[in-house]
C-alpha positions as CSV (number, residue, x, y, z in Angstrom):
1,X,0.0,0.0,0.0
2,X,1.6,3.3,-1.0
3,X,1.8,6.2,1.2
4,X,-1.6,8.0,-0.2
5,X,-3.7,5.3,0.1
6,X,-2.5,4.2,3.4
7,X,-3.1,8.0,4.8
8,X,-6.5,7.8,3.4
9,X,-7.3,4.2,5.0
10,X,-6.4,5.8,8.6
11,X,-8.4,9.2,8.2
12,X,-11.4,9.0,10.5
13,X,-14.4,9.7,8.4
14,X,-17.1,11.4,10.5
15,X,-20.9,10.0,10.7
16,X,-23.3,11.9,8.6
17,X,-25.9,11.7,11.8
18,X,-27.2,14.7,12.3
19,X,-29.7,13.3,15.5
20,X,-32.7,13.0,13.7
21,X,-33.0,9.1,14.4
22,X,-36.4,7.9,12.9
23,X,-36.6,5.3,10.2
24,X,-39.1,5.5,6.9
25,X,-41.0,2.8,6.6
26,X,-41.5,2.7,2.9
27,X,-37.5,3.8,2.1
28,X,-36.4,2.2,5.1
29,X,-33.9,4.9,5.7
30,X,-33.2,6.8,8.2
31,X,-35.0,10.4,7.4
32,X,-31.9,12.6,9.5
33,X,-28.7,10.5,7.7
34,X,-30.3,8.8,4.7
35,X,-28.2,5.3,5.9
36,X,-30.1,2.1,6.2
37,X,-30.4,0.2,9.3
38,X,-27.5,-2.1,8.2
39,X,-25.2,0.7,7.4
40,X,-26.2,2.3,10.9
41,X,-25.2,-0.5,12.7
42,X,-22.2,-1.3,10.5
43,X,-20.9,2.2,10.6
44,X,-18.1,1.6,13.5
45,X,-17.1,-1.4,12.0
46,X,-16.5,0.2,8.5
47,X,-13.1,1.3,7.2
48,X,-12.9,4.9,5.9
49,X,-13.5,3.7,2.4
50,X,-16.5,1.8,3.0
51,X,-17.8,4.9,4.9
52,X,-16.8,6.9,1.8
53,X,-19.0,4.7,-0.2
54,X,-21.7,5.3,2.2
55,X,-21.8,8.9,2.1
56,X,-21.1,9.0,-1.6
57,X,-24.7,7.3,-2.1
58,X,-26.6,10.2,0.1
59,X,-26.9,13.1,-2.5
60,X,-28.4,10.7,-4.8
61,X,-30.7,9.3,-1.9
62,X,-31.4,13.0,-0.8
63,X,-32.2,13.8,-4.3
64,X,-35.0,11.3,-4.3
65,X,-37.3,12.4,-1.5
């Protein structure tokens, strides 16, 4: 692993909870974060660039409501 992509596998990417904690039934996301259960729960056990993946997929999620 070079020196780049090691740095970015390290960073601490931040939650996108903003405290609004209540799930939508018919999207079955939550309506503060956009994240699904599963990637709720998974979060902590994510590496930075699965959580970059995650947060990638919000704007298009967002843009759906």
């Amino acid at each position: 692993m070079n020196g780049t992509a090691r740095a970015l596998d390290e960073e601490v990417v931040a939650s996108p909870c903003i405290n609004v904690c209540k799930m939508n039934p018919a999207t079955g996301l939550c309506e503060g974060c956009l994240r699904s259960l599963d990637e709720i729960a998974s979060w902590s056990a994510y590496s930075p660039a699965q959580k970059r993946a995650v947060l990638a997929l919000l704007p298009a999620r967002e843009k759906k409501l």
